[in-house]
C-alpha positions as CSV (number, residue, x, y, z in Angstrom):
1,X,-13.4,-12.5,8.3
2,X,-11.5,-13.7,11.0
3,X,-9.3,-12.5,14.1
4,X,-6.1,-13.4,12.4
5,X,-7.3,-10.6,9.5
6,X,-7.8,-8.4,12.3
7,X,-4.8,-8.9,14.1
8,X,-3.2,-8.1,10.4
9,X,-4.4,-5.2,9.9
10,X,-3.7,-4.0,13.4
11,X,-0.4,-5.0,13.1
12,X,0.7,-3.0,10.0
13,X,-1.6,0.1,11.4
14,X,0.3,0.3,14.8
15,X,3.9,-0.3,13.2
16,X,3.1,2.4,11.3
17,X,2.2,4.5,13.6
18,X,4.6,3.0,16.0
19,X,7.6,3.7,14.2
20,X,6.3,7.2,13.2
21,X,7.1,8.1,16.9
22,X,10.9,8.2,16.5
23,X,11.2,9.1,12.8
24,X,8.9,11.9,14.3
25,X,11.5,13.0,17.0
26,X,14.2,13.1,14.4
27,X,12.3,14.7,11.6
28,X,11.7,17.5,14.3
29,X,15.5,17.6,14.9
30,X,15.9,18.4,11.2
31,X,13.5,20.8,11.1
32,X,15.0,23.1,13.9
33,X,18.3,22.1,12.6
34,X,19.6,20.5,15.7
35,X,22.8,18.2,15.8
36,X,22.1,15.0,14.3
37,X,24.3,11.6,13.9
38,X,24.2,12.4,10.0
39,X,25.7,16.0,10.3
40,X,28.9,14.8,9.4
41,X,28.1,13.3,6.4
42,X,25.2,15.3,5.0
43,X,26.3,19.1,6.3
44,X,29.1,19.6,3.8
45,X,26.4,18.4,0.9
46,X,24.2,21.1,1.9
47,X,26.2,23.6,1.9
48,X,27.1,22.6,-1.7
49,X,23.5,23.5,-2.4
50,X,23.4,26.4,-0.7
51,X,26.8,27.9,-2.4
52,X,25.3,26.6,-5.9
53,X,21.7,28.2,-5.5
54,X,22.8,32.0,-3.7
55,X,21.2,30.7,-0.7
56,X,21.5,32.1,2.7
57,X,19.7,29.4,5.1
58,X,19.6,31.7,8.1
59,X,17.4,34.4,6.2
60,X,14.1,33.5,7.2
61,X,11.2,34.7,4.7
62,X,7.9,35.9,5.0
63,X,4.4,33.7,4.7
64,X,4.9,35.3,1.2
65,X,8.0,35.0,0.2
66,X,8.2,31.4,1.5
67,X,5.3,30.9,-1.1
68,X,6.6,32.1,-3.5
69,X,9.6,30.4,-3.1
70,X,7.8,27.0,-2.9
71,X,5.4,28.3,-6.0
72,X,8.5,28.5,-8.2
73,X,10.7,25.9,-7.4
74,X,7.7,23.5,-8.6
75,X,6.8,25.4,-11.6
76,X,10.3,24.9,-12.8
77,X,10.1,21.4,-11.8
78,X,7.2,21.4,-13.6
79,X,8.9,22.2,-17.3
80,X,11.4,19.9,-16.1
81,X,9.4,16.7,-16.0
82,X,7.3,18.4,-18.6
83,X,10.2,18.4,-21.5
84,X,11.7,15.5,-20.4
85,X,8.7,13.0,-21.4
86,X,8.0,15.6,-24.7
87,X,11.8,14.5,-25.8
88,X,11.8,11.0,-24.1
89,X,12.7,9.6,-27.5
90,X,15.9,11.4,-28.6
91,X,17.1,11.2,-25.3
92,X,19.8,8.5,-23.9
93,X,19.1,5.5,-21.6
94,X,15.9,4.6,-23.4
95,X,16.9,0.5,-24.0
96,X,12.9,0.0,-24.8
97,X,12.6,2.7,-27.6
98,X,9.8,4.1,-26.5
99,X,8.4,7.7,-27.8
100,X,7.6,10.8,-26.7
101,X,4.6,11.4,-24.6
102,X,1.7,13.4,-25.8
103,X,1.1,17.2,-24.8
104,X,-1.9,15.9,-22.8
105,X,-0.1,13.1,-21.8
106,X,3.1,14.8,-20.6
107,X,0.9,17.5,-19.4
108,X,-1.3,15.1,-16.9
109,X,1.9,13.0,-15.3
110,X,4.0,16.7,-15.1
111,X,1.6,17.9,-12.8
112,X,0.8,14.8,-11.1
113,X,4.2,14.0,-9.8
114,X,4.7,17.7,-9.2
115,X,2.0,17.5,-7.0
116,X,2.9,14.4,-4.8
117,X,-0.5,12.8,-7.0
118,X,1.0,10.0,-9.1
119,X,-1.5,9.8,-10.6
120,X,-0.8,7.3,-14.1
121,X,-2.8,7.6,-17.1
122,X,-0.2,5.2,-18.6
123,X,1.4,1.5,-18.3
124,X,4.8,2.5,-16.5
125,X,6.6,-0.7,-18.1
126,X,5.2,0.1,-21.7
127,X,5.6,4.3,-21.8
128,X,8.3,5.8,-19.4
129,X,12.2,5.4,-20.3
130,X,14.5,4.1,-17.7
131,X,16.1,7.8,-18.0
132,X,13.1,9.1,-17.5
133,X,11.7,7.4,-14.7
134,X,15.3,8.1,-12.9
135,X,15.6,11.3,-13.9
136,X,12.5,13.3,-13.5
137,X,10.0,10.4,-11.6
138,X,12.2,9.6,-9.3
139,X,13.4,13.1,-8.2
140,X,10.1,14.6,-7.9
141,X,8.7,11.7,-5.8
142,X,11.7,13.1,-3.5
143,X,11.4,17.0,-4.0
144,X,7.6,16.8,-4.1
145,X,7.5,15.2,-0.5
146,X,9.7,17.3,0.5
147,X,7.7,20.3,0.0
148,X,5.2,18.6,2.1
149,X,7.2,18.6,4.9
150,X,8.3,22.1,4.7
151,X,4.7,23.2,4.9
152,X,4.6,21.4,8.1
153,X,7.8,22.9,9.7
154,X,6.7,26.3,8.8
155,X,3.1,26.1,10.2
156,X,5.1,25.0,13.2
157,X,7.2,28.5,13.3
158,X,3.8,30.4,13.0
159,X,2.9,28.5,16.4
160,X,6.4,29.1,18.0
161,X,7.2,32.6,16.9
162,X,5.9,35.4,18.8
163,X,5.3,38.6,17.4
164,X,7.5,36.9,14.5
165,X,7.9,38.2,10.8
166,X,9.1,34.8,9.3
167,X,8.3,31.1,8.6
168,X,11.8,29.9,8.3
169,X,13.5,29.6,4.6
170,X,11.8,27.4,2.3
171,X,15.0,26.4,0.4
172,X,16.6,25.3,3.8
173,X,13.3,23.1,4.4
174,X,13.4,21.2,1.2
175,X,17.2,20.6,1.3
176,X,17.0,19.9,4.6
177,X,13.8,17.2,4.4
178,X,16.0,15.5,1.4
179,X,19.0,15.0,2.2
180,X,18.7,14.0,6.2
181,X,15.3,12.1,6.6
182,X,14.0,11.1,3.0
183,X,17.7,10.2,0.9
184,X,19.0,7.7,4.0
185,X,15.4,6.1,4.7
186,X,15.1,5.3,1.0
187,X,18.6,3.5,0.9
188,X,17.9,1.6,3.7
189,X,14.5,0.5,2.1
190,X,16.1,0.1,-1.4
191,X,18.5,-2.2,-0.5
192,X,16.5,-4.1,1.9
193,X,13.9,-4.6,-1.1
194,X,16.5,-5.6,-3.4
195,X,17.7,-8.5,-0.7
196,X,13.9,-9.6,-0.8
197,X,13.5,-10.1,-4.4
198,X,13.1,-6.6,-6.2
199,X,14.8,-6.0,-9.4
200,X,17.0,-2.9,-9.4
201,X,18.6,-3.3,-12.8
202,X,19.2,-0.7,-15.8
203,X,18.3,-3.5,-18.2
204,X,15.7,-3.0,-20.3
205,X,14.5,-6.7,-19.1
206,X,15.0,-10.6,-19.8
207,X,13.5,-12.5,-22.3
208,X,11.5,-15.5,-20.9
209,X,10.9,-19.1,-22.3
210,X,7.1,-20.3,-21.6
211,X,6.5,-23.6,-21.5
212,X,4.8,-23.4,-24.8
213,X,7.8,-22.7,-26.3
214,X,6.9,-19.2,-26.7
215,X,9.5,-16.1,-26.1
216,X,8.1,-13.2,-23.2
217,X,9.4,-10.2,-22.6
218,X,9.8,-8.7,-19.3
219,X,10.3,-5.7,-18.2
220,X,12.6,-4.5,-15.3
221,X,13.7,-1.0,-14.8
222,X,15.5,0.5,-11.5
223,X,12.4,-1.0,-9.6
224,X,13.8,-0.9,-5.8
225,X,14.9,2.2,-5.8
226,X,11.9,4.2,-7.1
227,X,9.6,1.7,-4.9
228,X,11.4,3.2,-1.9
229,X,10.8,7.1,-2.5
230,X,7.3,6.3,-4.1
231,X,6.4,4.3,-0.6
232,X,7.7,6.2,2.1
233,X,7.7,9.9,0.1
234,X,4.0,8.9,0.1
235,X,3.7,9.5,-3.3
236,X,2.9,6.6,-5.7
237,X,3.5,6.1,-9.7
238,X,5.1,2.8,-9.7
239,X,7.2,1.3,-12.1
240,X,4.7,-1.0,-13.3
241,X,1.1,-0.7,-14.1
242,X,-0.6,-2.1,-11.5
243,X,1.7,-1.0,-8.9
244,X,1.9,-3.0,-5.8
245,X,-0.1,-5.5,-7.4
246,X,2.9,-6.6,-9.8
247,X,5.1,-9.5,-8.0
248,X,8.1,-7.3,-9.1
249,X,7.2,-4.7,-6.8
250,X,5.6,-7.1,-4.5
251,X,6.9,-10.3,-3.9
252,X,6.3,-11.7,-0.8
253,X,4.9,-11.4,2.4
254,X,7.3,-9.3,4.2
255,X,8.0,-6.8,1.0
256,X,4.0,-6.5,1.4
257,X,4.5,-5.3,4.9
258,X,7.6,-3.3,5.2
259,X,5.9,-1.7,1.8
260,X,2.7,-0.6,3.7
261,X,3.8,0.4,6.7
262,X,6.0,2.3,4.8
263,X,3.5,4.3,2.8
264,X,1.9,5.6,6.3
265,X,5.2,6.3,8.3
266,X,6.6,9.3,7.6
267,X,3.2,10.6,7.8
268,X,2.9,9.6,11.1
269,X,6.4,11.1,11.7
270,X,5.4,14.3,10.7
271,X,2.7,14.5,13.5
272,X,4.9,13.8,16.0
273,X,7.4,16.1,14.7
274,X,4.9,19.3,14.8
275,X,3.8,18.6,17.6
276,X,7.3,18.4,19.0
277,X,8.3,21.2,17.5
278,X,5.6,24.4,19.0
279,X,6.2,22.3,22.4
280,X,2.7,20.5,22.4
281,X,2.9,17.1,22.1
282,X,-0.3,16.0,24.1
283,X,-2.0,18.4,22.0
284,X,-0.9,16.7,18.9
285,X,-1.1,13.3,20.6
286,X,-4.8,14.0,20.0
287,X,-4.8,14.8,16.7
288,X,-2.9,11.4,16.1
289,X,-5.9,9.5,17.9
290,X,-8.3,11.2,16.0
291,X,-6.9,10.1,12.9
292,X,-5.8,6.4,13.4
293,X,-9.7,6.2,14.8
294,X,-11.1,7.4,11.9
295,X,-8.6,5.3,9.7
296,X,-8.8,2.0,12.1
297,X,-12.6,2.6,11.4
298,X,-12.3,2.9,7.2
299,X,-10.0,-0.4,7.3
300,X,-12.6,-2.1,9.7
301,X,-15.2,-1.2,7.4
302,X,-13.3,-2.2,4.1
303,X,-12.1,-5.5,5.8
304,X,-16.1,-6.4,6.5
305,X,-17.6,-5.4,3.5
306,X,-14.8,-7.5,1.1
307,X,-15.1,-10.5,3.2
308,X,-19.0,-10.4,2.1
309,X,-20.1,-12.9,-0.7
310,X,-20.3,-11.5,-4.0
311,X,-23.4,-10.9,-5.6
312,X,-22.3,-12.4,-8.4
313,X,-21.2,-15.5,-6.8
314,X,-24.2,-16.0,-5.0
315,X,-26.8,-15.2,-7.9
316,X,-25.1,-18.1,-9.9
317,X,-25.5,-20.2,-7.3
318,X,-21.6,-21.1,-6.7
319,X,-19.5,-21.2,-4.0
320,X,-19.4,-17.8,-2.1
321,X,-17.4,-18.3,1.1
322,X,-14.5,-16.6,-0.4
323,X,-14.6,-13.4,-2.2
324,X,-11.1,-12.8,-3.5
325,X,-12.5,-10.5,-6.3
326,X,-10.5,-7.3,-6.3
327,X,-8.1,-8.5,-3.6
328,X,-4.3,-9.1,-4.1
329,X,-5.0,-13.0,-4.2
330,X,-1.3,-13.5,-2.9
331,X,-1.7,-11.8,0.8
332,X,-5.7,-11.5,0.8
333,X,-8.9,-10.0,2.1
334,X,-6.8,-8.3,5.5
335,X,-3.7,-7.5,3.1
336,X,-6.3,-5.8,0.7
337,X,-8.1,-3.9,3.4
338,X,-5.3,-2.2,5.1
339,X,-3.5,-1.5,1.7
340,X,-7.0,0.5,0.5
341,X,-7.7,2.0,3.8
342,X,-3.6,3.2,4.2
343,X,-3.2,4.5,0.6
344,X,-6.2,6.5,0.8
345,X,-6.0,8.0,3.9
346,X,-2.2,8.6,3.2
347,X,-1.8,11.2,-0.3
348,X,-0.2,8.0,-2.1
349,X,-1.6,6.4,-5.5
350,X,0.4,3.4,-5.1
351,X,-2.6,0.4,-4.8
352,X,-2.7,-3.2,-4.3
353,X,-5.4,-4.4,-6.4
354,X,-7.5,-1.8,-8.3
355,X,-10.2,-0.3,-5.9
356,X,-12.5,-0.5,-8.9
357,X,-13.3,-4.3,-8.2
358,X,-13.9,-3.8,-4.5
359,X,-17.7,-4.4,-3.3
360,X,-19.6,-1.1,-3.7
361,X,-19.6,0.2,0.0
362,X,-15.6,-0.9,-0.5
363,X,-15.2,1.2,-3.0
364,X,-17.0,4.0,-1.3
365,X,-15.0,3.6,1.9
366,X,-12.1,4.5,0.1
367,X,-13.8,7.6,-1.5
368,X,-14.6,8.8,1.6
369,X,-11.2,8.2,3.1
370,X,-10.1,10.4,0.3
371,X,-13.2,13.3,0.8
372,X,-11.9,13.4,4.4
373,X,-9.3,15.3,3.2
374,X,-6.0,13.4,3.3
375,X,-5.2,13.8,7.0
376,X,-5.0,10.2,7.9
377,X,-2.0,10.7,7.9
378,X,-1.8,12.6,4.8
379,X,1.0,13.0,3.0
380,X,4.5,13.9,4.4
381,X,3.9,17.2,6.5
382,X,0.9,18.4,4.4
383,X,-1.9,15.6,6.2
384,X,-0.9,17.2,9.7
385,X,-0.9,20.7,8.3
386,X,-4.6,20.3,7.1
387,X,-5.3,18.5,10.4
388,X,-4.1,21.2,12.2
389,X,-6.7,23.4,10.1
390,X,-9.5,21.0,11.3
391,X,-8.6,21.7,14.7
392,X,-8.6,25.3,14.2
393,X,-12.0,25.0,13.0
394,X,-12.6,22.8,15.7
395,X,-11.9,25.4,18.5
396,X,-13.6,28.3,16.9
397,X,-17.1,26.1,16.7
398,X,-16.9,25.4,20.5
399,X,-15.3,28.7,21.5
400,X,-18.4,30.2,19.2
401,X,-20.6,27.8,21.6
402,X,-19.8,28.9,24.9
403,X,-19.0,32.0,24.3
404,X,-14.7,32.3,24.7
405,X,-12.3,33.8,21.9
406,X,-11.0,30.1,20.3
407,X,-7.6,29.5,21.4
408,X,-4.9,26.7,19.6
409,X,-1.4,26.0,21.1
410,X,-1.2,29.6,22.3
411,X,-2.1,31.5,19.9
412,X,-5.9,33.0,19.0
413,X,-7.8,32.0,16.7
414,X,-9.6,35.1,14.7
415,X,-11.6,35.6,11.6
416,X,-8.4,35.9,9.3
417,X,-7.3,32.5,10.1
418,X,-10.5,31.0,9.7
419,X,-11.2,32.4,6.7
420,X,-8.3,30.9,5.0
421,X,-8.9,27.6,6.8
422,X,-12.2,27.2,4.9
423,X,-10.2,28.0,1.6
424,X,-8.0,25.3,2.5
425,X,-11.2,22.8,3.4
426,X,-13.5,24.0,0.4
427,X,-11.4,24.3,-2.7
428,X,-11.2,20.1,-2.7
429,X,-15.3,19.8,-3.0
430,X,-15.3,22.5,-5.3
431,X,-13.1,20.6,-7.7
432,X,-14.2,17.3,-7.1
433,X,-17.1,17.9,-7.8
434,X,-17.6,20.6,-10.4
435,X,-15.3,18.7,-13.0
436,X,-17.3,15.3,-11.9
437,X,-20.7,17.3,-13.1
438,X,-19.1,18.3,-16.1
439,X,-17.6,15.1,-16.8
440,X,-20.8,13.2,-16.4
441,X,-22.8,15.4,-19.2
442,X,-19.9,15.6,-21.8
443,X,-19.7,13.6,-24.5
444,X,-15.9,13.5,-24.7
445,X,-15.5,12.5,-21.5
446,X,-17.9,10.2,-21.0
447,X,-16.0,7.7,-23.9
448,X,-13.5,7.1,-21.1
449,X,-16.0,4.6,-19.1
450,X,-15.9,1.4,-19.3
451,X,-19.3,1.0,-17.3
452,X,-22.4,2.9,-17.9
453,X,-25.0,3.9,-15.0
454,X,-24.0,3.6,-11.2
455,X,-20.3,2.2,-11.4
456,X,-19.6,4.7,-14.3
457,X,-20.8,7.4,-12.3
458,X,-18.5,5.9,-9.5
459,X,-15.7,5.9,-11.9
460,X,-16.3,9.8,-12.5
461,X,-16.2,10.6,-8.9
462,X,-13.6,9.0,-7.8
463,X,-11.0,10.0,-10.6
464,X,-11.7,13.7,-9.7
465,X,-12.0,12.9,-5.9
466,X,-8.4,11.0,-5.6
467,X,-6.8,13.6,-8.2
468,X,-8.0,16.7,-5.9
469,X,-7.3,15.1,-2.9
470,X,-3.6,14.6,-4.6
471,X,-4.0,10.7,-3.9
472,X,-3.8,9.0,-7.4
473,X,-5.4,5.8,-6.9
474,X,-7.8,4.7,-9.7
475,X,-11.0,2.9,-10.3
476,X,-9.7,0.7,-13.3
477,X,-12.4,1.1,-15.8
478,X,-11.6,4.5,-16.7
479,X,-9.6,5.4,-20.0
480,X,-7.6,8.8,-18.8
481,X,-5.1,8.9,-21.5
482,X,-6.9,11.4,-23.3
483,X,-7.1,15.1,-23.8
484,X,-10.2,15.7,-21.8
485,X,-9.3,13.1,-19.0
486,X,-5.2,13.9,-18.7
487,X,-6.1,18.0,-18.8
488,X,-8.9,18.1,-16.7
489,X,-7.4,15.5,-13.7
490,X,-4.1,17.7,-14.3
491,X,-6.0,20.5,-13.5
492,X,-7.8,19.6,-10.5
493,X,-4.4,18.1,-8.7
494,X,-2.9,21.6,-9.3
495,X,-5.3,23.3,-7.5
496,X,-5.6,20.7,-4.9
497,X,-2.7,20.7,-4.1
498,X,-1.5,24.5,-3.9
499,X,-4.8,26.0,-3.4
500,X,-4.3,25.0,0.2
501,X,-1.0,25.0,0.7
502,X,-1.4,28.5,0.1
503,X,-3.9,29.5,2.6
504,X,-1.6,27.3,5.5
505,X,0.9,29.1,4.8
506,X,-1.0,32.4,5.2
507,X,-2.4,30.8,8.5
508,X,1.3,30.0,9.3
509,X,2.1,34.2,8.6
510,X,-1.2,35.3,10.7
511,X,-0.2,33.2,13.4
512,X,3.2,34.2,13.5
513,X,2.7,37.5,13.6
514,X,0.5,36.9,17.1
515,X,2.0,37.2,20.3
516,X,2.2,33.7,21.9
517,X,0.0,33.5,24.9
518,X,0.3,31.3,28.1
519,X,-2.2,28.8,29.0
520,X,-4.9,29.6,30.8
521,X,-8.1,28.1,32.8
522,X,-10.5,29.5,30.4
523,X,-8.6,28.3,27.2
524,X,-10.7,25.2,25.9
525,X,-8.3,22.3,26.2
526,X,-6.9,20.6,23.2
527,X,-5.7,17.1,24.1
528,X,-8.3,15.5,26.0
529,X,-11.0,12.7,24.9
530,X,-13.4,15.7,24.5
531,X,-11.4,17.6,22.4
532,X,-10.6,14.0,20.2
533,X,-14.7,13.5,20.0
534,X,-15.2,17.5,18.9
535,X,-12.0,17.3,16.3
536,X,-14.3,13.9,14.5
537,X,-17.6,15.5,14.5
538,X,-16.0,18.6,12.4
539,X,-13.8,16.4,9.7
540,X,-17.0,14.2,10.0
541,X,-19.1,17.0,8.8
542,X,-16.9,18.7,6.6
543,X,-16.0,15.4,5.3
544,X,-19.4,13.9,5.1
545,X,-22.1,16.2,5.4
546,X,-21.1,19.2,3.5
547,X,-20.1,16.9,-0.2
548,X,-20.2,13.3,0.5
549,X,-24.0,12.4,-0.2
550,X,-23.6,13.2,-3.9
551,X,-20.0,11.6,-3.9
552,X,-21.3,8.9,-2.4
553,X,-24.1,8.0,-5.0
554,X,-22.4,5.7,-6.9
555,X,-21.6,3.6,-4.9
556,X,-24.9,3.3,-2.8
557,X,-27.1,3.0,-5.9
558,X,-24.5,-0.1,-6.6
559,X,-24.8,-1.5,-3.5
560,X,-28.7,-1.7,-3.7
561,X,-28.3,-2.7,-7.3
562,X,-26.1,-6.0,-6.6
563,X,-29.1,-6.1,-3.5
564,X,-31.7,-6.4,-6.2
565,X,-29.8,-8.7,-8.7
566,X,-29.0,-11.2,-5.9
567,X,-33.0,-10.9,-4.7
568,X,-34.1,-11.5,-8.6
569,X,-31.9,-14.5,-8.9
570,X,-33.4,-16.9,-6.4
């Protein structure tokens, strides 16, 4: 632990958020469907779309409708992804000959790339066709975060409308998100990977000579272009196994930075283009501080707690100044910490070393990160949109305090919306942990862990915690690719994912429907340090108090176990 590690993982935090501010003002541009420098290019596609689907964009829908809308388009591209891996065999552009997936199997990745998850209970080299990571993969790490975004943009119309009836059109939002901010970003990325060393190929892959004399086969794929989408669509499900991890994906330095600022950015972006958008921006200037504190705090804490001796190391009596166990031993202990802390505060499953061989309190940082909710950043549009349902909660608590009806960016703040902001916050606990108990007594599921007592236990939790929390990041010592595992996880990233996207969009319709108000000296205000400290203590709680303790028991019982191993050994 050093200044230089610090300095690191400052540097790839602020770029992040630093480059989030103008992505932000543009992203808000589309969203309002202002004139941008790509409306020559990209307005005649759209309109293709719209003449293709029936699609009238200036017919704005209700908090219903725009539901529903959102409801169906990922159901069917649900049976989409769905039939696809079922048939991968007999379909073209499938060089490696690989199968079919199972029902479970095909089930589990369906829904998890529906859901903006990516969560992989497979090896992407050894299972996925190249048509069927284009075709399906690909596309949904693109439609996926799109949705995100539209949730965003309409919880922004519930702040801006006035006695309003509608959220804006859902179709419009999607098509919108696509083809102006994610489709040119990804080129740019793509091809600016593919200069620094990352294949893009639809080879099958190259057979290499080992010095042995031994033949190896490697895989390729269209790497580059998914590793774009799956970074800055905040998604995840790499080509490879292990992700970021793989040299392919990974290469060097820079491809290690530009890759992780790019899994936070558009995150970022998508604060700054709310709060652009209802017309607050100090107000959502404090929402951004309270999340790059709370997520400057979980890499901080990561950074400390890997550059600790093992307790391995140190019982055996070897040298324990570096601990590289569990860390990406090319860009080390800084790289590692930022990569953990970024991916699970953002809703991306994309990892650089597999959180299951960080230290214990490591491996519980990251948990937490995850329990907070996924508003650090989040993923595209849906981390601000639960954010902006903390600080709803956040102003009725003090205005219940002193004694004043809770007002947020001009609007009040009544028992209806709060009562669909603690669906949105109490549906992840519920599935976290409810399929975590019943994992932990089952026979069938129990044959997934690798490890029994404490770490297996930790293994449990955080499968159901990052599936929930639609992150998709992995302890490695659990076997999912199995019926319980695959239907279960698939499960729990369904409703964690639409569950609440539901009840913001009802908050979205409540709000919408409310006259907008002008400030006044009474209203509590919302962009100040106070207000900052206040919006901490509540995700704190909620976060912490309300689920964490028993999430959290694995990896404290591990701690004090490697604490005792280490004290027995001398």
């Amino acid at each position: 632990m050093n200044w230089q590690g610090w300095a690191e993982i400052a540097l790839t935090l602020g770029l992040a958020v630093g480059l989030g501010w103008p992505l932000g003002v543009y992203m808000s541009r589309v969203w309002n469907g202002e004139r941008t420098w790509l409306d020559p290019l990209m307005a005649p596609v759209e309109r293709l779309f719209y003449a293709a689907g029936g699609i009238d964009p200036r017919k704005g829908q209700s908090w219903i409708g725009y539901a529903g809308a959102l409801l169906a388009f990922n159901a069917v591209g649900f049976f989409l992804v769905y039939g696809v891996l079922r048939l991968q065999g007999v379909l073209p552009l499938n060089p490696q000959g690989f199968s079919g997936l199972s029902p479970h199997l095909a089930f589990n990745t369906a829904v998890s790339f529906v859901t903006n998850t990516n969560w992989q209970s497979y090896g992407g080299e050894t299972t996925m066709s190249t048509l069927s990571q284009m075709l399906v993969l690909t596309v949904q790490n693109f439609v996926s975060a799109a949705t995100g975004a539209a949730i965003a943009a309409a919880l922004a119309r519930g702040f801006v409308a006035s006695k309003g009836e509608d959220v804006g059109n859902f179709w419009s939002d999607v098509i919108r998100t696509t083809l102006w901010v994610l489709l040119p970003l990804c080129a740019v990325v793509a091809i600016v990977l593919v200069a620094l060393g990352v294949p893009q190929t639809l080879a099958a892959g190259v057979t290499a000579h080992t010095l042995e004399g031994g033949e190896q086969k490697i895989s390729l794929f269209a790497t580059a272009s998914q590793l774009a989408v799956k970074q800055l669509g905040i998604n995840g499900g790499g080509i490879f196994n292990v992700n970021s991890a793989h040299p392919f994906e990974n290469p060097t330095p820079l491809t290690n930075l530009i890759t992780a600022v790019s899994i936070n950015v558009l995150g970022w972006a998508a604060f700054f283009a709310f709060g652009r958008s209802v017309l607050a921006k100090k107000d959502v200037r404090a929402l951004v501080v309270a999340a790059a504190v709370l997520l400057s705090a979980g890499a901080g804490a990561i950074y400390v707690t890997e550059t600790r001796a093992p307790p391995a190391q140190v019982a055996a009596h070897v040298d324990a100044s570096v601990n590289m166990e569990g860390k990406e031993v090319r860009f080390g202990a800084p790289s590692t910490a930022a990569w953990a802390a970024m991916t699970t505060g953002a809703s991306n499953g994309s990892v650089n070393g597999m959180h299951s061989s960080l230290m214990p309190l490591g491996g519980g940082m990251t948990m937490f990160l995850m329990q907070l909710g996924e508003i650090l950043p989040g993923g595209i549009g849906s981390g601000v949109a639960i954010m902006v349902v903390m600080a709803l909660l956040a102003v009725f608590v003090a205005g219940l305090m002193v004694g004043r009806t809770p007002e947020y960016l001009g609007k009040k703040i009544e028992a209806r919306e709060i009562q669909f902001a603690m669906l949105a916050v109490l549906v992840i606990p519920l599935f976290m942990l409810g399929f975590a108990a019943l994992a932990a007594i089952l026979p069938e599921a129990l044959k997934g862990l690798m490890h029994a007592g404490p770490h297996g236990l930790s293994e449990i939790l955080y499968a159901y915690v990052s599936t929930t929390a639609n992150n998709g990041s992995a302890f490695g010592g659990l076997t999912a690719n199995a019926p319980w595992w695959n239907t279960t996880l698939g499960l729990a990233m369904m409703f964690g994912r639409f569950a609440p996207i539901v009840a913001v969009l009802a908050i979205a319709g409540a709000l919408a429907a409310k006259p907008k108000l002008a400030p006044t000296a009474g209203a509590m205000p919302t962009h100040g340090g106070l207000f900052v400290g206040l919006l901490i203590g509540v995700i704190l709680i909620l976060g912490g108090l309300q689920f964490f303790p028993a999430l959290a028991l694995g990896p404290i019982v591990e701690h004090f176990q490697a604490l005792a191993f280490v004290a027995s050994s001398r």
